[in-house]
DOKOLVO-264604 format. One record per atom (N, C-alpha, C): residue in one letter; x, y, z. Coordinates in pm, whole numbers, plus 50000, padded with zeros to 5 digits. Atoms other than C-alpha are relative to their C-alpha. Example, Ala and Ser with C-alpha at 12.3 -4.5 7.8 and 13.67 -1.06 7.14 Angstrom:
# DOKOLVO-264604
A500894988150000;A512304955050780;A500905012050000;S499184988149994;S513674989450714;S499235010950073;
This chain:
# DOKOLVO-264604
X499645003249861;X739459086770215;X500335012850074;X499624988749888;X739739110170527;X501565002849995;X498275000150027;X743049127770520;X500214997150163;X499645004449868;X744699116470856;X501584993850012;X498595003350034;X748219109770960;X500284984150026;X499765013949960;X749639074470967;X501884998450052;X498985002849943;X752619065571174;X501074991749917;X499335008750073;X755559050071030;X499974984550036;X500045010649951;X754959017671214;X499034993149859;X501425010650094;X752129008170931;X500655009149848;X500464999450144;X751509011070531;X498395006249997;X501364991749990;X748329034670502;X498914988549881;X500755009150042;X747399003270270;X499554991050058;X500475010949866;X746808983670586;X498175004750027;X501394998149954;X743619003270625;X499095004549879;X501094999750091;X740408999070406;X499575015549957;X500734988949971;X738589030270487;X500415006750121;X500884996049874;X738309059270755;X498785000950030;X500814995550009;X735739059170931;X499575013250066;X499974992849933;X736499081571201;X500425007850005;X498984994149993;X738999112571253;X499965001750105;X499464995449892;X740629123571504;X498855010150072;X501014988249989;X738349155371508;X498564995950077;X501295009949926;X735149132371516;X499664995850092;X500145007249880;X735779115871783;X500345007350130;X499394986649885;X737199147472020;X498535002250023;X501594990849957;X732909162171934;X499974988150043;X501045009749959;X731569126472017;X500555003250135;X499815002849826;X733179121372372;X499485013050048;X499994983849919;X732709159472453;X498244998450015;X501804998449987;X728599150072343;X499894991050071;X500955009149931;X728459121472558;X500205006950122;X499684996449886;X730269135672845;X498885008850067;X500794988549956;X727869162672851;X498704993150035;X501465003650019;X724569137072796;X500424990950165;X499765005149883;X726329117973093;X500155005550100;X500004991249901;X727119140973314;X498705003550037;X501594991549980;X723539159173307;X499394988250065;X500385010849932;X722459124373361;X499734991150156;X498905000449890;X724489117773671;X499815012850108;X500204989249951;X723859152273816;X499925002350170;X500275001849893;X722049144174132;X500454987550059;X499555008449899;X723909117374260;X500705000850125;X499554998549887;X724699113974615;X501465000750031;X498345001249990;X728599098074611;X499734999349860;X499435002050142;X730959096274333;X499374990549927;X500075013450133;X730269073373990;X501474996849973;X498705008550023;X732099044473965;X499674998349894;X499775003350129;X733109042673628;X501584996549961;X498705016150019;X734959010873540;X500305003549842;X499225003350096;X737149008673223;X499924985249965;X499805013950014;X736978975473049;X501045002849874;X498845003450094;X740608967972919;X499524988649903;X499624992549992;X742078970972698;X499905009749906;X500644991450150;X740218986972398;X499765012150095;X501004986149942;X738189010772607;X501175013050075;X499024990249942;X741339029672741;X499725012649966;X499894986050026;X741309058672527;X499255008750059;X501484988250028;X737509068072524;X499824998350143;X500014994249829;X737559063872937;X500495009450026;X499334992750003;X740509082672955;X499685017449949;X500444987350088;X739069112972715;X498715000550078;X501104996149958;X735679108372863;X500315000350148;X500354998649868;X736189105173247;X500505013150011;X499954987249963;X738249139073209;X499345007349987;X500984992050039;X735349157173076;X498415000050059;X501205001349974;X732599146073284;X500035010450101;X500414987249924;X731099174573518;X499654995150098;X500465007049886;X730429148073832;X500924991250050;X498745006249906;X732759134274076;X499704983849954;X499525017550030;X733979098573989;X501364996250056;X498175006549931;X736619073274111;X499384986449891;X499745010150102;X738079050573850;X500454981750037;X499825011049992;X737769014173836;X500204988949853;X499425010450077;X739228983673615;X499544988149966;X499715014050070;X738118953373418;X500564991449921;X500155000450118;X738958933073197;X500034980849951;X500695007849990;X737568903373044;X500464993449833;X499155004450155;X738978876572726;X498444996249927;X500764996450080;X736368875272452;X500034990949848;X499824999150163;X737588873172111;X501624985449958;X498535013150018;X740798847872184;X500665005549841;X499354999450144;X742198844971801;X498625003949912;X500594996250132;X740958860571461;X498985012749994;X500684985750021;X738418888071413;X498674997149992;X500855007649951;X735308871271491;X499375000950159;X499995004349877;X733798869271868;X499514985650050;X500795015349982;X733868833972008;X499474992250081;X500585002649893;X731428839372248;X500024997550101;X499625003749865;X733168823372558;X500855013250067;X500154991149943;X733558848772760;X500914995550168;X499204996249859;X736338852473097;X500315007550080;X499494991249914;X736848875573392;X501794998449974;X498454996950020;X740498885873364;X500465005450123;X499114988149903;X741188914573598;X498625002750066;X501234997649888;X738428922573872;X500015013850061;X499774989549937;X737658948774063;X500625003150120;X498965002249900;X739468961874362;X498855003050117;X500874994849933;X736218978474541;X498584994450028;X501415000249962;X732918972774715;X498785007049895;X500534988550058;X730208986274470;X498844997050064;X501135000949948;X727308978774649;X499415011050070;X500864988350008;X724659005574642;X500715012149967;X499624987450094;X726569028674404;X499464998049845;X500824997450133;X725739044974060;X501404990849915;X499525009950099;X727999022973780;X500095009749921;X500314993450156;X728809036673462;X501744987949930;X499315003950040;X730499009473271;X500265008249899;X499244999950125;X732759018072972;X500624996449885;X499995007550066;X732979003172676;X500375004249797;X499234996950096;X735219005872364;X498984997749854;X500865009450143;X732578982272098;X498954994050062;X500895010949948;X729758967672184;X499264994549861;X499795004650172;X729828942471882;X498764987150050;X500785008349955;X727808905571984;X499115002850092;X500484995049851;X726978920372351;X500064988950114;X499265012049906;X728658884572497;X500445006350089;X499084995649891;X731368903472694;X498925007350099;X500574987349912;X728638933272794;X499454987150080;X500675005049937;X726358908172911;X500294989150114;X499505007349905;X728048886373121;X500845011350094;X499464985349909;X729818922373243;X499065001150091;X501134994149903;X726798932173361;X499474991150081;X500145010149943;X725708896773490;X500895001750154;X499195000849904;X728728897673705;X499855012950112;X500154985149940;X728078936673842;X498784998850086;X501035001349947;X724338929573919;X499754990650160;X499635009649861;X725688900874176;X500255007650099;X499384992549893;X727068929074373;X498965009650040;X501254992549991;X724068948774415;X500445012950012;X499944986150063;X724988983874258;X498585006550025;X501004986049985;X722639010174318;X499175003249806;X500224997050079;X722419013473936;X500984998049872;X498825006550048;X724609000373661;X499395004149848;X500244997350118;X724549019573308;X501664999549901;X498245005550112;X727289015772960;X499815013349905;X499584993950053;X728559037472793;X500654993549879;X498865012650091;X730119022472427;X500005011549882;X499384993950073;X731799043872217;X499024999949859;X500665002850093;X730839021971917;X499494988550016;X500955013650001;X728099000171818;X499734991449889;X499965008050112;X728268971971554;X497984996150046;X501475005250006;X723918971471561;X499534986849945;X500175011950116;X723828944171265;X500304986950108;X499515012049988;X725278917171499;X499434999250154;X500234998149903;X724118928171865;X498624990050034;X500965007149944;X722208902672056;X499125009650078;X501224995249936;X718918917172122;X499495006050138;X500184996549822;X718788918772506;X501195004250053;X498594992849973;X722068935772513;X499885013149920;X500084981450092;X721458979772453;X501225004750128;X499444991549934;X723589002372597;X499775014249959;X501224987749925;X722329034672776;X500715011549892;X499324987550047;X724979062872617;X500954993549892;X499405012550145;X726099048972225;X500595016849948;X499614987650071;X728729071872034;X499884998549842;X500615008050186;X728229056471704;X499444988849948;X500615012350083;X726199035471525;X501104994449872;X499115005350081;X728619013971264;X499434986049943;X500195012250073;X728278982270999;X500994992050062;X499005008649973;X729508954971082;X501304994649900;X498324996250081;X733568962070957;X500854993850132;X498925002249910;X736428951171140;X501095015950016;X499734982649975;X737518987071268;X501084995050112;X498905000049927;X740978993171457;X499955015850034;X499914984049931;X742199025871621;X499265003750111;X500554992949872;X741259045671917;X500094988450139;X499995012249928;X741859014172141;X500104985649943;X500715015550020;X740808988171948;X501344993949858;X498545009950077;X743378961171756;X499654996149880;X499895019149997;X744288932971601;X500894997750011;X498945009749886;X746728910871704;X501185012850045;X499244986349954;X747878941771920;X500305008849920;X499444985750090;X748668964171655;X498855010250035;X500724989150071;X747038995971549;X498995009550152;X500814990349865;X745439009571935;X500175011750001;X499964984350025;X747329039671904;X499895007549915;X500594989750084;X745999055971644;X498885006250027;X500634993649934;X744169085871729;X498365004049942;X501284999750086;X741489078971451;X499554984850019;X500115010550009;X739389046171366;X499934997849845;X500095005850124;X739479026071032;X499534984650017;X500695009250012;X738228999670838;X501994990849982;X498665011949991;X741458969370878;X499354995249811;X499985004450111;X741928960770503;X500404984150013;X499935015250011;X741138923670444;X501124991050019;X499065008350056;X744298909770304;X501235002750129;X499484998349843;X745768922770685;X499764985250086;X500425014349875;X744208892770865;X499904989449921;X499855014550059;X744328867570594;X501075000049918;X498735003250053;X747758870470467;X500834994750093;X499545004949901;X749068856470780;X501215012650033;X498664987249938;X751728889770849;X499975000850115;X500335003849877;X750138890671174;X499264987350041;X500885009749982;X749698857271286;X499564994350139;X500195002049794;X747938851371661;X499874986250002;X499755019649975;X748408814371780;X498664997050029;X501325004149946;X745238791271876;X499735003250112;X500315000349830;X746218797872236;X500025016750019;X500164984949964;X745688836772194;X501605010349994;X498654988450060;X749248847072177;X501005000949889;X499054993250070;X751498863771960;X501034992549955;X498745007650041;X754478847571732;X501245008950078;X498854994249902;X756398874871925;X500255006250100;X500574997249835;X755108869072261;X499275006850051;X501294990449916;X752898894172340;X498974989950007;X501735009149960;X749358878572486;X499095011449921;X500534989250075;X746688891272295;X498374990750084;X501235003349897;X743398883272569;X499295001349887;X500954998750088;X741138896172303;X499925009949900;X499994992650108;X740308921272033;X499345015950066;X500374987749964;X739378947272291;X500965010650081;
């Protein structure tokens, strides 16, 4: 296993595998930023590049500072995954946007793009507004499970389909801030320690919208 630090909040037996480090993931954003940016180059106004809460925080955050082309930041975020570690397809607007995008460049953001439910109804909803141009960005990509007519333009990793935490991404709220990703060791989500209710939240209140 990757050496990497673990916070006292967890048991370093909580996690299967690394797959990621810290390190890893500093070159990836720095290579997309750069493949995005160049991309982006000649655009007229800023790129709106939306965040979809609340997985995607980090790698927006790390990537919008590094891009080389004026942008103004915008917000989604959308329920998904409800309970367990699974996606169960039904798909909700949450949080909206605050802005007009009509006839601007897009650059969604995107923490996993695992089924491509959420992307695709993302993008469904974006296309209504008549954007100028509407491309994704997704950190990581679970390929094995991705519905077919769902790609995204700028991918930072290809991955098996694992139940992976860190860098944004959960389960029942835990584990976002860690500055690496791992594989969630099994006996985590079926020993009941963390147990998320049918109705999505938390035995100790937190709401948990989804697994992003």
């Amino acid at each position: 296993m990757a050496s990497v630090h673990y916070p006292a909040f967890m048991d370093p037996k909580e996690i299967e595998s690394i797959m990621f480090t810290e390190e890893q993931i500093d070159k990836k954003v720095r290579e997309l930023a750069a493949e995005i940016s160049a991309a982006y180059k000649d655009i007229e106004q800023p790129l709106i590049v939306i965040c979809t809460l609340k997985g995607a925080a980090p790698f927006f955050a790390d990537l919008a500072r590094r891009l080389e082309v004026d942008s103004v930041w915008e917000f989604m975020s959308f329920s998904s995954y409800g309970t367990g570690t699974t996606s169960s397809g039904a798909v909700q607007l949450v949080l909206d946007l605050k802005m007009d995008i009509s006839g601007r460049d897009i650059l969604v953001v995107e923490d996993i793009l695992d089924t491509g439910n959420t992307l695709k109804y993302m993008l469904k909803q974006l296309a209504a507004r008549e954007p100028k141009s509407v491309k994704t960005a997704c950190f990581l990509h679970k390929h094995e499970v991705t519905c077919a007519t769902v790609t995204c333009d700028f991918t930072g990793f290809q991955i098996p389909n694992k139940f992976v935490v860190g860098y944004g991404l959960d389960y029942a709220q835990k584990y976002r801030g860690l500055p690496w990703i791992g594989v969630v060791a099994k006996w985590v989500y079926t020993s009941g320690t963390l147990d998320p209710r049918a109705d999505g939240s938390l035995a100790t209140g937190d709401v948990r919208l989804d697994n992003k």
